[in-house]
N, CA, C and O atoms as a CHARMM CRD file, in Angstrom:
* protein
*
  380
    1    1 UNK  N     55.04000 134.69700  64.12300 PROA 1      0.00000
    2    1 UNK  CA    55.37400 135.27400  65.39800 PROA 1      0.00000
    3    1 UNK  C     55.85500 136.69800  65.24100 PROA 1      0.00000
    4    1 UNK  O     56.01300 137.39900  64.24200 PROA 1      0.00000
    5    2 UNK  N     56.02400 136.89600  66.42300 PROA 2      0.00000
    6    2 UNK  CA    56.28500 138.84100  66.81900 PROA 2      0.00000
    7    2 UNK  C     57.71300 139.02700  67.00200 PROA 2      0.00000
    8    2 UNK  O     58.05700 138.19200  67.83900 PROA 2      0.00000
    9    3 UNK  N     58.84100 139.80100  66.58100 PROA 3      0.00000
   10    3 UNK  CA    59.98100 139.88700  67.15100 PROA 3      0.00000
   11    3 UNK  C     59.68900 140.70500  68.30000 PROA 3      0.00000
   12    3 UNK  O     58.57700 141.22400  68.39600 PROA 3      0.00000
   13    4 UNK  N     60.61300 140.88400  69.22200 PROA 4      0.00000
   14    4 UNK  CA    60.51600 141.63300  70.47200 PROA 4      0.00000
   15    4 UNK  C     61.95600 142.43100  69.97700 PROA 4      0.00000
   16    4 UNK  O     62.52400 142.03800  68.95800 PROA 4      0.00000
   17    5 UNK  N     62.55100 143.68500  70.84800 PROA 5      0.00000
   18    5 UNK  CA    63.83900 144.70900  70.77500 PROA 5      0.00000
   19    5 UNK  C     64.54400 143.75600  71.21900 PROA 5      0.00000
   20    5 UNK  O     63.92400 143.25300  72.15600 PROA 5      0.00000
   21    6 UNK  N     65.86200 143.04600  70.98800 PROA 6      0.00000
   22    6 UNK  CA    67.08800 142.26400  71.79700 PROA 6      0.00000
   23    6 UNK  C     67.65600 143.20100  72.71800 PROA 6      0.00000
   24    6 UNK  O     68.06500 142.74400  73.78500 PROA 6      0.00000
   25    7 UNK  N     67.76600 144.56500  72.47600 PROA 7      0.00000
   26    7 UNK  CA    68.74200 145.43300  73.43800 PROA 7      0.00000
   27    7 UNK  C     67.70200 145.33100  74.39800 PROA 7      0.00000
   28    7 UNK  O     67.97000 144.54100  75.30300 PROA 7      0.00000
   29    8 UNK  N     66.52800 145.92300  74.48300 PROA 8      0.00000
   30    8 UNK  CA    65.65500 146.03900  75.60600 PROA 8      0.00000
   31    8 UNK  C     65.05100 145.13800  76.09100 PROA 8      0.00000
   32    8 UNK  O     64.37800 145.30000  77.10900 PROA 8      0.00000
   33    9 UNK  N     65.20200 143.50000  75.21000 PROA 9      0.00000
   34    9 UNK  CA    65.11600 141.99700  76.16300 PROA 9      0.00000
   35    9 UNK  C     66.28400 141.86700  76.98000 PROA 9      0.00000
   36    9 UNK  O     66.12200 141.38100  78.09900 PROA 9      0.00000
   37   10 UNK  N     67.27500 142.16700  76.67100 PROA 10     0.00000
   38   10 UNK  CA    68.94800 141.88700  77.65800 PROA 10     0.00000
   39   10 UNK  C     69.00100 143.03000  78.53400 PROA 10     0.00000
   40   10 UNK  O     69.97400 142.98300  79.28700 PROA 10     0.00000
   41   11 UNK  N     68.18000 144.15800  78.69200 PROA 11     0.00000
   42   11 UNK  CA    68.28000 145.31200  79.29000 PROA 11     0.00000
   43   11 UNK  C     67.18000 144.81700  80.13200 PROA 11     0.00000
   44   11 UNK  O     67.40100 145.16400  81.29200 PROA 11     0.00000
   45   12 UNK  N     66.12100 144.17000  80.03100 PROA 12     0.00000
   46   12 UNK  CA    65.44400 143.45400  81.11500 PROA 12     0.00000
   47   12 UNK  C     65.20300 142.38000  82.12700 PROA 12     0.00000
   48   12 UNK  O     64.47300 142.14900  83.09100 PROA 12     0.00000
   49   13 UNK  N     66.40500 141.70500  81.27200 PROA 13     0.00000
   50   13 UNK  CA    67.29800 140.28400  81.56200 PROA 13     0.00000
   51   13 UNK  C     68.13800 141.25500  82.72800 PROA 13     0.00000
   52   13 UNK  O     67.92500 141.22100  83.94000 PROA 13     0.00000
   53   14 UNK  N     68.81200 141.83500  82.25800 PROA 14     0.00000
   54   14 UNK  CA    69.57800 142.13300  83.22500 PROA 14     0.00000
   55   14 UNK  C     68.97500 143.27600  84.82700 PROA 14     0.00000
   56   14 UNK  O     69.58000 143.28900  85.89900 PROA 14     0.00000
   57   15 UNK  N     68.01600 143.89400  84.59800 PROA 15     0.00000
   58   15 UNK  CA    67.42700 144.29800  85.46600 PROA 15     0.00000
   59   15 UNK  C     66.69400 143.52800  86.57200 PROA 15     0.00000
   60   15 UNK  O     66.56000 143.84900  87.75200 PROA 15     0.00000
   61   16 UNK  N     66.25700 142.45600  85.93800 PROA 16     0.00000
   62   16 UNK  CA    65.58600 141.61400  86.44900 PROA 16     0.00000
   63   16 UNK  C     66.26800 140.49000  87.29300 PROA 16     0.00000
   64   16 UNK  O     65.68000 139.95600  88.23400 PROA 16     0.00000
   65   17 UNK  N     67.53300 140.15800  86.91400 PROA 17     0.00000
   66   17 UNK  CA    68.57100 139.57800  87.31400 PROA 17     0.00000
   67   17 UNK  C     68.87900 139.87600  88.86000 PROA 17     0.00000
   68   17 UNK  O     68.79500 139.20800  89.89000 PROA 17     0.00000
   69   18 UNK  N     69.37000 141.51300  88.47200 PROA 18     0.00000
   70   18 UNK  CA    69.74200 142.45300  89.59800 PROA 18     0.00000
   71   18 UNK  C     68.86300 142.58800  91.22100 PROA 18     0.00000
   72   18 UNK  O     69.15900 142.42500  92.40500 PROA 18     0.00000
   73   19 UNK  N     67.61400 142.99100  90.40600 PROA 19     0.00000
   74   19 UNK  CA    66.49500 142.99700  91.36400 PROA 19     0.00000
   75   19 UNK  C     66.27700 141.51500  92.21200 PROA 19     0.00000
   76   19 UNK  O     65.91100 141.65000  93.37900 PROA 19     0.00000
   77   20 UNK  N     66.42300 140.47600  91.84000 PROA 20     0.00000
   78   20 UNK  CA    66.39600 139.37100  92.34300 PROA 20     0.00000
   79   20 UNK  C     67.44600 139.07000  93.15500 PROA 20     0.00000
   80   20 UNK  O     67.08200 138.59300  94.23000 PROA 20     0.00000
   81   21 UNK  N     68.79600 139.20000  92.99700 PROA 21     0.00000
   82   21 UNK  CA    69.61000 139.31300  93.46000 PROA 21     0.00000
   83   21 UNK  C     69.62400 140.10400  94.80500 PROA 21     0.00000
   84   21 UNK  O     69.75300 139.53700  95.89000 PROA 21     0.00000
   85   22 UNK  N     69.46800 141.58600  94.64400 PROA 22     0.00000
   86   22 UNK  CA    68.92400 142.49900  95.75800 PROA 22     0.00000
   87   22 UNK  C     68.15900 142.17200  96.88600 PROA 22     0.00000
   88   22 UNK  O     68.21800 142.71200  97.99000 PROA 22     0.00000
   89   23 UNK  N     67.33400 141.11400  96.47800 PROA 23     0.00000
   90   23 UNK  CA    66.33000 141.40200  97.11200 PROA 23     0.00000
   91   23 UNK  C     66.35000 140.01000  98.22400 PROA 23     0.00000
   92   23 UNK  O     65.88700 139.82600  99.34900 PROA 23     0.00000
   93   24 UNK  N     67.18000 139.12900  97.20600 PROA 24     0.00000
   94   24 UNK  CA    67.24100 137.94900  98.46200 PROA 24     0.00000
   95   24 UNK  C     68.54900 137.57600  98.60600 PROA 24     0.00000
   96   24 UNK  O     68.65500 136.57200  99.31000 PROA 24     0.00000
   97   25 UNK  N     69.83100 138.12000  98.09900 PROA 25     0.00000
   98   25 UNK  CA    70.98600 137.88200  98.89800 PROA 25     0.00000
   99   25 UNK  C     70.81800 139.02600 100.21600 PROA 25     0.00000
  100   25 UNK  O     71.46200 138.66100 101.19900 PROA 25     0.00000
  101   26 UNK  N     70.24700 140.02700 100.36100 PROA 26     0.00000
  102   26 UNK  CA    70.09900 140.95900 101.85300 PROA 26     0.00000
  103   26 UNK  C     69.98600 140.07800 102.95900 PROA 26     0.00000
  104   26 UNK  O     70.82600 140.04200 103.85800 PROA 26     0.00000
  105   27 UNK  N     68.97100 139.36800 102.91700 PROA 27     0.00000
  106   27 UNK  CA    68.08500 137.87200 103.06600 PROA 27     0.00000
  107   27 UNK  C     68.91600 137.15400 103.95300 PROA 27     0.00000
  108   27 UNK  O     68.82400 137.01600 105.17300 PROA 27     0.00000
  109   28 UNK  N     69.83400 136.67000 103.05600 PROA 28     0.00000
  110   28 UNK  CA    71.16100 135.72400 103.94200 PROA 28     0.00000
  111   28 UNK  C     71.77300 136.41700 104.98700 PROA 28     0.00000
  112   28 UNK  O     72.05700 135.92200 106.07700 PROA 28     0.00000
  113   29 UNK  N     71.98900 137.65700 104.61300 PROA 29     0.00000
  114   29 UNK  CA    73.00200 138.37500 105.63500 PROA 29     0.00000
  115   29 UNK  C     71.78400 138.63600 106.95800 PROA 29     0.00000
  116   29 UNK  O     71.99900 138.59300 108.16900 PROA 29     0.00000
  117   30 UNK  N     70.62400 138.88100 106.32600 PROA 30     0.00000
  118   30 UNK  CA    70.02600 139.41200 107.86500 PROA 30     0.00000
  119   30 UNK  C     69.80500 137.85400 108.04500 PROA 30     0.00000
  120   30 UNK  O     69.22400 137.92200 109.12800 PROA 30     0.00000
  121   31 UNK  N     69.84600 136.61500 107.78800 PROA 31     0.00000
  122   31 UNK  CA    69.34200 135.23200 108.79200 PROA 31     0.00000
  123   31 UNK  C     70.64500 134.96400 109.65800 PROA 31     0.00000
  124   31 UNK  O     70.67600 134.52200 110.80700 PROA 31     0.00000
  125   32 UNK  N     71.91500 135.39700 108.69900 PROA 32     0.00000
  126   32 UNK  CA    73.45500 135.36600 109.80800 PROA 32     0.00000
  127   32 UNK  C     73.52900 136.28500 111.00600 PROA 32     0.00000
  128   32 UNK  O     74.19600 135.96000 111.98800 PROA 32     0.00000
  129   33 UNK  N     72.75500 137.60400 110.94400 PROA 33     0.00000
  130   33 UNK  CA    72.68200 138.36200 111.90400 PROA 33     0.00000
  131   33 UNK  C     71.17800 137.78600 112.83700 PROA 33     0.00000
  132   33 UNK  O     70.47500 138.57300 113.47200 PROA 33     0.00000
  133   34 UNK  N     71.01200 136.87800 112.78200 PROA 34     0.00000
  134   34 UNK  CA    69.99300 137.06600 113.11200 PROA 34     0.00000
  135   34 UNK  C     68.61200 136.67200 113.63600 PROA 34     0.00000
  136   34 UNK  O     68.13200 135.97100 114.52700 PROA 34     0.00000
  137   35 UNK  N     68.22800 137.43700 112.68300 PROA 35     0.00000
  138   35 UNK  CA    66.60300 138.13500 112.33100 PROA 35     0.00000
  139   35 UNK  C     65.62800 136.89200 112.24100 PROA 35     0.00000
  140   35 UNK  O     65.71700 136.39800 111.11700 PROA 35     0.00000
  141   36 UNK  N     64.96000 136.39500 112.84000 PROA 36     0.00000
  142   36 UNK  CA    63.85000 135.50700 113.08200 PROA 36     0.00000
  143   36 UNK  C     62.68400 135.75900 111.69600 PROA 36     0.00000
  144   36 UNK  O     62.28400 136.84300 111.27100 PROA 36     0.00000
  145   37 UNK  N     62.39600 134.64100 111.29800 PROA 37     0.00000
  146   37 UNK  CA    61.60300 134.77800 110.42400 PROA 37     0.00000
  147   37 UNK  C     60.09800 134.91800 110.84300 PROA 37     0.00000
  148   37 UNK  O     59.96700 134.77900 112.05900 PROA 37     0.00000
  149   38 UNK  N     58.95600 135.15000 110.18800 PROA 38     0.00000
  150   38 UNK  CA    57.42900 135.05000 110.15900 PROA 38     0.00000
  151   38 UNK  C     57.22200 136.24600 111.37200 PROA 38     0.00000
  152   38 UNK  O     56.35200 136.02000 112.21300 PROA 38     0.00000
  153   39 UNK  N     58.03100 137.54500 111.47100 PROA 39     0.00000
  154   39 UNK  CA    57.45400 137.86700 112.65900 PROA 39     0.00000
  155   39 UNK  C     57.60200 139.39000 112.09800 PROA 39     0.00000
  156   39 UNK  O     58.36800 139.92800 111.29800 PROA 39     0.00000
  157   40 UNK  N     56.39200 139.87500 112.98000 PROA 40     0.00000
  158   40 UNK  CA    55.65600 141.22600 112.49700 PROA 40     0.00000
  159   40 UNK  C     56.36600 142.67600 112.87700 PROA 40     0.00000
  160   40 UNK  O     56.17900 143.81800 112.45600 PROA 40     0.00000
  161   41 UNK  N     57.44000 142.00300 114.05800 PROA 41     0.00000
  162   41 UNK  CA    57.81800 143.57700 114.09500 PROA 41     0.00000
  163   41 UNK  C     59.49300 143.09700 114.56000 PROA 41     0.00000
  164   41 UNK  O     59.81100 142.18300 115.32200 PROA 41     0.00000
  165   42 UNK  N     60.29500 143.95100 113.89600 PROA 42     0.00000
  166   42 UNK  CA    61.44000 143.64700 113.78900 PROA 42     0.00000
  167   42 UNK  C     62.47100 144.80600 114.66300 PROA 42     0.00000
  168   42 UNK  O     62.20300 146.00700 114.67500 PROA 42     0.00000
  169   43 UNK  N     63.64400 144.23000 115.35400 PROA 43     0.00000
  170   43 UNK  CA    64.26200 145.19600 115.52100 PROA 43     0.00000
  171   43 UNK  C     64.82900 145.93500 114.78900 PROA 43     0.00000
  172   43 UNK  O     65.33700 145.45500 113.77500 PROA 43     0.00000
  173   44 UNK  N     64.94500 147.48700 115.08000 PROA 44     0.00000
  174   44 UNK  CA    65.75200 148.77100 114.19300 PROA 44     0.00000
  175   44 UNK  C     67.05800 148.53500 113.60100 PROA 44     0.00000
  176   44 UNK  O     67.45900 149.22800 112.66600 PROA 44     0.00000
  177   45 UNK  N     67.80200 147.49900 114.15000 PROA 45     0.00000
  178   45 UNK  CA    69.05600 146.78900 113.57300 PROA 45     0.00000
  179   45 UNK  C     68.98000 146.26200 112.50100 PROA 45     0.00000
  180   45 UNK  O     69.96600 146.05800 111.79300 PROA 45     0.00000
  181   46 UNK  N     67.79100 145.94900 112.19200 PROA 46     0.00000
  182   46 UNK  CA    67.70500 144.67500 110.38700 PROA 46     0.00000
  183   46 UNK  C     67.36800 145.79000 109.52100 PROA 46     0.00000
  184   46 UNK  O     67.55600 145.57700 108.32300 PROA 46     0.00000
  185   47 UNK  N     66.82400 147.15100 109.90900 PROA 47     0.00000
  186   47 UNK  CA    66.26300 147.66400 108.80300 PROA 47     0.00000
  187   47 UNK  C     67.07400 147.98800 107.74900 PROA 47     0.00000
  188   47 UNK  O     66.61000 147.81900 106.62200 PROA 47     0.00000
  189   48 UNK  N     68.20900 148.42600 107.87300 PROA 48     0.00000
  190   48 UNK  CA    69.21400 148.50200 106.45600 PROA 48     0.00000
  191   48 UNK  C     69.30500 147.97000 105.39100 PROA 48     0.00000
  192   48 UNK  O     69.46500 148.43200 104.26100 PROA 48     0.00000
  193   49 UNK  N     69.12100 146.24200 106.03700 PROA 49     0.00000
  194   49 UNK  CA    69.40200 145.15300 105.06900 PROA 49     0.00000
  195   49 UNK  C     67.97500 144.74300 104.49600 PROA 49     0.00000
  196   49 UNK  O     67.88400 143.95200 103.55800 PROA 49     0.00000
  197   50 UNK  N     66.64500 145.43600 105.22800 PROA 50     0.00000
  198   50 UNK  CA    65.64900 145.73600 104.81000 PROA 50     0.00000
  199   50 UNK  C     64.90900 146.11300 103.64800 PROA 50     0.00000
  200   50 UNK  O     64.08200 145.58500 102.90500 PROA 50     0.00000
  201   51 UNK  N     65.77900 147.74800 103.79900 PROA 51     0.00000
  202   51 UNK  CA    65.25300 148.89600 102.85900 PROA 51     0.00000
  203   51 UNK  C     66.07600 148.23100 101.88800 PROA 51     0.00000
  204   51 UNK  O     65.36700 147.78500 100.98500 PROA 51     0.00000
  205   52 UNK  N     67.45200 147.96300 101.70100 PROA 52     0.00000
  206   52 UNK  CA    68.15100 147.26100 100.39900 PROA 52     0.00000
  207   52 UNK  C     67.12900 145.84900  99.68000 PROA 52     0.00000
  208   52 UNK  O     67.16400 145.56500  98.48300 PROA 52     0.00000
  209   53 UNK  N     66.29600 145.12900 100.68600 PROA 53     0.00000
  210   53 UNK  CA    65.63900 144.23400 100.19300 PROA 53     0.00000
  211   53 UNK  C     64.54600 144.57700  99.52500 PROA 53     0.00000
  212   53 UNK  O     64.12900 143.98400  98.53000 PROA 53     0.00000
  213   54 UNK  N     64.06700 145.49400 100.01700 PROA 54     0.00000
  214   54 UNK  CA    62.98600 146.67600  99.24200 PROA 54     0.00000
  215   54 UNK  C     63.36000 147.53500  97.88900 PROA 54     0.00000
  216   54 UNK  O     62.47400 147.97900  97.15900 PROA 54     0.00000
  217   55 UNK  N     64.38000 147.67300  97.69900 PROA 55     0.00000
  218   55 UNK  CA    64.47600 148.05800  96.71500 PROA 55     0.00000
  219   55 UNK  C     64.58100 146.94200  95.63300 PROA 55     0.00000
  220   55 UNK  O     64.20500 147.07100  94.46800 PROA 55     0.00000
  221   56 UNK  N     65.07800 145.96000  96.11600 PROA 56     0.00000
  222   56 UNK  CA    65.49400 145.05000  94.76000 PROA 56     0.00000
  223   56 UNK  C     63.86700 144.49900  94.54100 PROA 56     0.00000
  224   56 UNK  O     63.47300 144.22400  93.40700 PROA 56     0.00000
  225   57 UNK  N     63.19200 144.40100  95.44600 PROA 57     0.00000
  226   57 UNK  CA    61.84400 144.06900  94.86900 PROA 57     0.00000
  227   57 UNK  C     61.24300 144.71600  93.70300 PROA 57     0.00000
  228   57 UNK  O     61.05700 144.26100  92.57400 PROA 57     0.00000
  229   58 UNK  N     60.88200 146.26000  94.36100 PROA 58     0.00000
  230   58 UNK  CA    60.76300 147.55600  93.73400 PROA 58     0.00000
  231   58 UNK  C     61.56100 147.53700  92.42200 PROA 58     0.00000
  232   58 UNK  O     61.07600 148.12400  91.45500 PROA 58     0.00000
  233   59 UNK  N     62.95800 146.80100  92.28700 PROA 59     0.00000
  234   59 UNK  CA    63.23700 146.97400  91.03500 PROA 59     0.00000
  235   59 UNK  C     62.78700 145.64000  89.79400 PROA 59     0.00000
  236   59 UNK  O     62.80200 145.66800  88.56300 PROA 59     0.00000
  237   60 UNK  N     62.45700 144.68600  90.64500 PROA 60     0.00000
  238   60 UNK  CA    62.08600 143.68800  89.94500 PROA 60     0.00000
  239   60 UNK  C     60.27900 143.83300  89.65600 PROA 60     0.00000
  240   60 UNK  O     59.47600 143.15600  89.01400 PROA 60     0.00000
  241   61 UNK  N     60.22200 144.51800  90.11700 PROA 61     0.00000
  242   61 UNK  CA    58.50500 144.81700  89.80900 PROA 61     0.00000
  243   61 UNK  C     58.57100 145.80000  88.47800 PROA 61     0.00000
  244   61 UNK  O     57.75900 145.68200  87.56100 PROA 61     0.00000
  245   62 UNK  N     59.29900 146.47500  88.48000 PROA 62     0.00000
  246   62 UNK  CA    59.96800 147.75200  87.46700 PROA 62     0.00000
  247   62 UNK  C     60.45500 146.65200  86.40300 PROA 62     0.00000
  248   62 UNK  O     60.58300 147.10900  85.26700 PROA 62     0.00000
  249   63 UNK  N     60.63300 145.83000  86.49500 PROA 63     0.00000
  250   63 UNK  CA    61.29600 145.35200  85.31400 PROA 63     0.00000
  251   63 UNK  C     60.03200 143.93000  84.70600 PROA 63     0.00000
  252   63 UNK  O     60.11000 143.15600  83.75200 PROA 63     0.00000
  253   64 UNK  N     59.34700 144.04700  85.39600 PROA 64     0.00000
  254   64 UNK  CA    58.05900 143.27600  85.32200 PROA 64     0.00000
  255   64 UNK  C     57.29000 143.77000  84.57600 PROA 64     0.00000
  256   64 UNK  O     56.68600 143.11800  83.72400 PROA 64     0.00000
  257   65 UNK  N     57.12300 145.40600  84.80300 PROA 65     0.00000
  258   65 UNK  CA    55.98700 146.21900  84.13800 PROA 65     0.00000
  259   65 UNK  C     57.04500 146.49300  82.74200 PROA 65     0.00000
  260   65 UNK  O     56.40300 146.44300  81.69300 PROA 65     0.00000
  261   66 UNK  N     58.39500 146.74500  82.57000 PROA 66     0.00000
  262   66 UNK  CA    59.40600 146.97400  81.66300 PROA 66     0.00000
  263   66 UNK  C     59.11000 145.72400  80.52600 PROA 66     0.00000
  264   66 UNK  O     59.11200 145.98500  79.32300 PROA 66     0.00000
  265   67 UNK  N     58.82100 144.14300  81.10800 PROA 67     0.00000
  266   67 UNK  CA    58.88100 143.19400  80.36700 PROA 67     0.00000
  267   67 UNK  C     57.43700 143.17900  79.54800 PROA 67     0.00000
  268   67 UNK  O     57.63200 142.69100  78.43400 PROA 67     0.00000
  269   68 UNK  N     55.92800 143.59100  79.76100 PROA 68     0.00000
  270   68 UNK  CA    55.18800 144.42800  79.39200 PROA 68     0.00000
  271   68 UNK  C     54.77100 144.95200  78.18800 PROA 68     0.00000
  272   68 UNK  O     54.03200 144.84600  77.21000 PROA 68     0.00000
  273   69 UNK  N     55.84100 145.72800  78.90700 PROA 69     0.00000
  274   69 UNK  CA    55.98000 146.86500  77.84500 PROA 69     0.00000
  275   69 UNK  C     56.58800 146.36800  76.78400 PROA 69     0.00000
  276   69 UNK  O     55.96500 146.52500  75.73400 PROA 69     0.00000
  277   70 UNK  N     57.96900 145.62000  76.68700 PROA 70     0.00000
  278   70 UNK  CA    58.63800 145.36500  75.24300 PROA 70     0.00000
  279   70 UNK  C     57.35300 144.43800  74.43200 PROA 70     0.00000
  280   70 UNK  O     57.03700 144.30600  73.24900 PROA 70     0.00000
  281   71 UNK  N     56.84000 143.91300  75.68000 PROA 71     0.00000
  282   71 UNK  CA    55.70600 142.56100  74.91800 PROA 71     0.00000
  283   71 UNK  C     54.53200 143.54600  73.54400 PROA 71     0.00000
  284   71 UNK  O     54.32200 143.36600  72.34400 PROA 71     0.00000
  285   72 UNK  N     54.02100 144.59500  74.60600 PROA 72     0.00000
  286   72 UNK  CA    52.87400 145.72300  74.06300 PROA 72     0.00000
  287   72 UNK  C     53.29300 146.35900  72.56200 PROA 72     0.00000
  288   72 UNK  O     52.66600 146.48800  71.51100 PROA 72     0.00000
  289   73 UNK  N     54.69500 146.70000  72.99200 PROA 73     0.00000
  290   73 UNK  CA    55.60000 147.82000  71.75000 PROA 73     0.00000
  291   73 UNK  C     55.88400 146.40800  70.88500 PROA 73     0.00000
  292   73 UNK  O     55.53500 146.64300  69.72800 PROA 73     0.00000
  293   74 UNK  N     56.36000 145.09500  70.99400 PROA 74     0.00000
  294   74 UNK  CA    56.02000 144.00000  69.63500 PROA 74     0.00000
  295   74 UNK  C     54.60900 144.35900  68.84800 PROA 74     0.00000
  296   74 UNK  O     54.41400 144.95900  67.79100 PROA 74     0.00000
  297   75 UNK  N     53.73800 143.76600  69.76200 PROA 75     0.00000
  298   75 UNK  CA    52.43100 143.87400  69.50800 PROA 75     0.00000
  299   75 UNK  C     51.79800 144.72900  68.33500 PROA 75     0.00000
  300   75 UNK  O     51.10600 144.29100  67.41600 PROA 75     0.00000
  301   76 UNK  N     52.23500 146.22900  68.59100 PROA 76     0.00000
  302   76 UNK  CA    51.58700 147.33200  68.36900 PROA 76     0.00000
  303   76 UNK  C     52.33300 147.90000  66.84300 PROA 76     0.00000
  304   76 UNK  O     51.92300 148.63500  65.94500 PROA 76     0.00000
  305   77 UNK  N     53.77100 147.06700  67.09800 PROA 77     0.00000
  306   77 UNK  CA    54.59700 147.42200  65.72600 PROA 77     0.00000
  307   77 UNK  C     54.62600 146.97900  64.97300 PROA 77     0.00000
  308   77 UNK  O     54.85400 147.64700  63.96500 PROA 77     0.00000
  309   78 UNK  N     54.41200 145.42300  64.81900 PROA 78     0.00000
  310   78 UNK  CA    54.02700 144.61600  64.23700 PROA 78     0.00000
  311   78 UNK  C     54.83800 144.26900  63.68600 PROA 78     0.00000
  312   78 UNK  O     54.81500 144.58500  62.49700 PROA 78     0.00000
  313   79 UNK  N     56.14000 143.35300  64.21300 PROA 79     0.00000
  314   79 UNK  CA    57.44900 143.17800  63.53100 PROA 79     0.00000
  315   79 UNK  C     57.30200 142.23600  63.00800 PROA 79     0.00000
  316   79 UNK  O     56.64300 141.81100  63.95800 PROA 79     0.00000
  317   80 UNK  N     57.28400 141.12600  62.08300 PROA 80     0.00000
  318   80 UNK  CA    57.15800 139.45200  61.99300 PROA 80     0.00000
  319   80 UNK  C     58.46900 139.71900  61.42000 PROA 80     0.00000
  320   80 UNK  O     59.14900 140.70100  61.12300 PROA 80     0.00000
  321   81 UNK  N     58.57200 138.09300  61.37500 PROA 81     0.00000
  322   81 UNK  CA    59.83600 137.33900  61.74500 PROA 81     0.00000
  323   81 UNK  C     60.38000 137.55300  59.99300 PROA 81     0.00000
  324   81 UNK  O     59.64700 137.44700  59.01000 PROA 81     0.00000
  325   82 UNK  N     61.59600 137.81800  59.99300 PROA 82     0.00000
  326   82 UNK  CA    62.06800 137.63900  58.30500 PROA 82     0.00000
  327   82 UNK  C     62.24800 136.35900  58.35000 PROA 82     0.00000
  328   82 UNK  O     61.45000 135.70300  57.68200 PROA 82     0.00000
  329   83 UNK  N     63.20100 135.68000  59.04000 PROA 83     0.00000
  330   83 UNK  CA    63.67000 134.64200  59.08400 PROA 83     0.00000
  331   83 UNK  C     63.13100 133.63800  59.67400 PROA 83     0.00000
  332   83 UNK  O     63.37900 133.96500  60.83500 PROA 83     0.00000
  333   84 UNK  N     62.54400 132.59900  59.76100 PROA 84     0.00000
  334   84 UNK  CA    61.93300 132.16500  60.29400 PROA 84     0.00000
  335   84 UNK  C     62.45700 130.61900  60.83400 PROA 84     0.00000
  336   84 UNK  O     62.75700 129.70200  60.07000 PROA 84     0.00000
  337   85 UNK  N     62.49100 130.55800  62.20100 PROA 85     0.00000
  338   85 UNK  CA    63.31700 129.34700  62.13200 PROA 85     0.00000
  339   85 UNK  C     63.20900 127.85100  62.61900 PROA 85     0.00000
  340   85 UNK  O     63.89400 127.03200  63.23200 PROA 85     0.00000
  341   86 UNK  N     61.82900 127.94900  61.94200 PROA 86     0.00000
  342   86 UNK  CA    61.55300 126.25700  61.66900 PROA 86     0.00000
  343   86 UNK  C     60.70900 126.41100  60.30700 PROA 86     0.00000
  344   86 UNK  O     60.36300 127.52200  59.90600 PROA 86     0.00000
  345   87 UNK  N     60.48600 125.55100  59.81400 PROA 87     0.00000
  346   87 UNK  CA    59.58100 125.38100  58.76700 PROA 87     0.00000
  347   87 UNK  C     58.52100 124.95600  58.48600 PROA 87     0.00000
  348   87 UNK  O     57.86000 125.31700  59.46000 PROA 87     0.00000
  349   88 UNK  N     57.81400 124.40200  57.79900 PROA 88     0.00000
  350   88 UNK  CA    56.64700 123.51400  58.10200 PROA 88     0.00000
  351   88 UNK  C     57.03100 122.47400  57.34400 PROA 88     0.00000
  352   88 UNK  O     56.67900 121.57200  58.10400 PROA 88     0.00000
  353   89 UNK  N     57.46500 121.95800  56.46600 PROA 89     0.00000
  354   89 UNK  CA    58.59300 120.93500  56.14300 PROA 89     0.00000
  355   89 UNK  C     59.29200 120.07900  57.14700 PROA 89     0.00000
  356   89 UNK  O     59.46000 118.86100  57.10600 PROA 89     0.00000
  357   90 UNK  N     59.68200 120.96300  58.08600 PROA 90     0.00000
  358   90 UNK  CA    60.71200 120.39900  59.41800 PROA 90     0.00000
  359   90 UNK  C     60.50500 119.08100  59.74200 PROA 90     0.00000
  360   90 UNK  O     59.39000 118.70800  59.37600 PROA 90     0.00000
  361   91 UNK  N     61.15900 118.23100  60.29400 PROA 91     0.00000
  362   91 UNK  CA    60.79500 117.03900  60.95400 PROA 91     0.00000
  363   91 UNK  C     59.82300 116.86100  62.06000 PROA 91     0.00000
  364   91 UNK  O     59.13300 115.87000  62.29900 PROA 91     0.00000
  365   92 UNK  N     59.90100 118.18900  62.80400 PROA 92     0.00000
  366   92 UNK  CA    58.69100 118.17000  64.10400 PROA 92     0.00000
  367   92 UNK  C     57.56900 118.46000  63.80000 PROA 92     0.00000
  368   92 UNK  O     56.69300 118.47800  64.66400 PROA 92     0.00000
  369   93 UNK  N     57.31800 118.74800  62.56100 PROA 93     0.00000
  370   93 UNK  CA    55.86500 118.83000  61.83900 PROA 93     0.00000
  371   93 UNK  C     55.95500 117.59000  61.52000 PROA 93     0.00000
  372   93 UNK  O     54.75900 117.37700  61.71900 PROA 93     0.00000
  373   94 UNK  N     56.42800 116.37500  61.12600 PROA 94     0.00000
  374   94 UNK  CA    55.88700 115.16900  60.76600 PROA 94     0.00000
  375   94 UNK  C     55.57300 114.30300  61.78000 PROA 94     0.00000
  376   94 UNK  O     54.75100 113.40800  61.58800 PROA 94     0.00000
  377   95 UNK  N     55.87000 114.38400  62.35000 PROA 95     0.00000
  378   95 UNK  CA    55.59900 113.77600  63.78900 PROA 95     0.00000
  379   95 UNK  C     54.11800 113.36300  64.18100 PROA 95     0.00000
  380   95 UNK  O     53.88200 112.88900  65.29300 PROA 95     0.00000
């Protein structure tokens, strides 16, 4: 197998976290105010909690193309594993 960066897996963990977060706690607050679902045009009052829902998308898409990328930069560097942590000895190979 490939190692991947740990700082820039937990740096995507956590972006990704965020963006999700963003994007559907807004969500709750506009159904308490509110805002009717499945419908095409909304009043000028929800848009705030909107554009904040838009961004956390926008950032979870960013961290989509980010997750990608650490996958590509393994790939291309060609890290293998020093340690390796099963064996072929192991018990789940006898199985």
């Amino acid at each position: 197998g490939l190692n991947m960066n740990s700082l820039l897996l937990k740096v995507q963990f956590f972006m990704m976290f965020l963006g999700v977060n963003i994007t559907f706690f807004p969500q709750h607050f506009l159904g308490l105010a509110g805002m009717p679902r499945r419908y095409s045009d909304y009043p000028d009052s929800y848009t705030t909690w909107n554009i904040v829902s838009s961004m956390g998308s926008t950032l979870s898409f960013i961290s989509i193309i980010f997750f990608l990328l650490i996958i590509w930069e393994s790939m291309i560097s060609n890290k293998t594993n020093l340690f390796a942590n099963h064996l072929n000895s192991s018990i789940e190979w006898l199985q």
